[in-house]
N, C-alpha and C positions, 0 to 999 in steps of 0.2 A: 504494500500500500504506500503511497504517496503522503505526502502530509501536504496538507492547504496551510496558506499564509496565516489564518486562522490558529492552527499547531491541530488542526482535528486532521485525521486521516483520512484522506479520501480512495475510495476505488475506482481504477482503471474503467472496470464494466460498469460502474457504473456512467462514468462519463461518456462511454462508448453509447450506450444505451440513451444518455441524452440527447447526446450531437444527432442520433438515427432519428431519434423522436422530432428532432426541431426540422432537420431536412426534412422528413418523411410529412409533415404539417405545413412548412413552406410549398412543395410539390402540390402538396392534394388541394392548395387556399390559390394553384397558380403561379405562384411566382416563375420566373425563368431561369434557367438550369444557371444562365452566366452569374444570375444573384446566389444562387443558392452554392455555386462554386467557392465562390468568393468569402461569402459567409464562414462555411466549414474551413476554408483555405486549402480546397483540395488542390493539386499541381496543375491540372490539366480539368475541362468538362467531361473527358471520357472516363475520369471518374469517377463526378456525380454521375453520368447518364447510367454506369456499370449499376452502379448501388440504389438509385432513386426511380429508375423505370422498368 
C-alpha cells in the first residue's frame, strides 16, 4: 500500500477502480475520447478507445 499525503494508506485497486469508474461515466455522459485521454493522462487515444469502448 501507498501512503497519501494524509499518512492514511491508500490502495492501488482501489485507485485503479476509481480512474475506470470516472472514465467509464465520462464515456456513457458523452464526453470525447481526446477529453477523457487527457483526463486519465493516458499516452496515446488508442488507449482510452482499448479500455472505454
Amino acid at each position: 500500500m501507498k501512503k497519501h499525503e494524509s499518512g492514511k494508506h491508500t490502495s492501488s485497486t482501489a485507485t485503479r477502480r476509481f480512474r475506470h469508474s470516472f472514465g467509464t461515466l465520462l464515456k456513457a455522459n458523452g464526453e470525447d475520447v481526446k477529453t477523457v485521454q487527457e483526463l486519465l493522462r493516458h499516452a496515446n487515444s488508442r488507449i482510452t478507445l482499448d479500455v472505454y469502448t
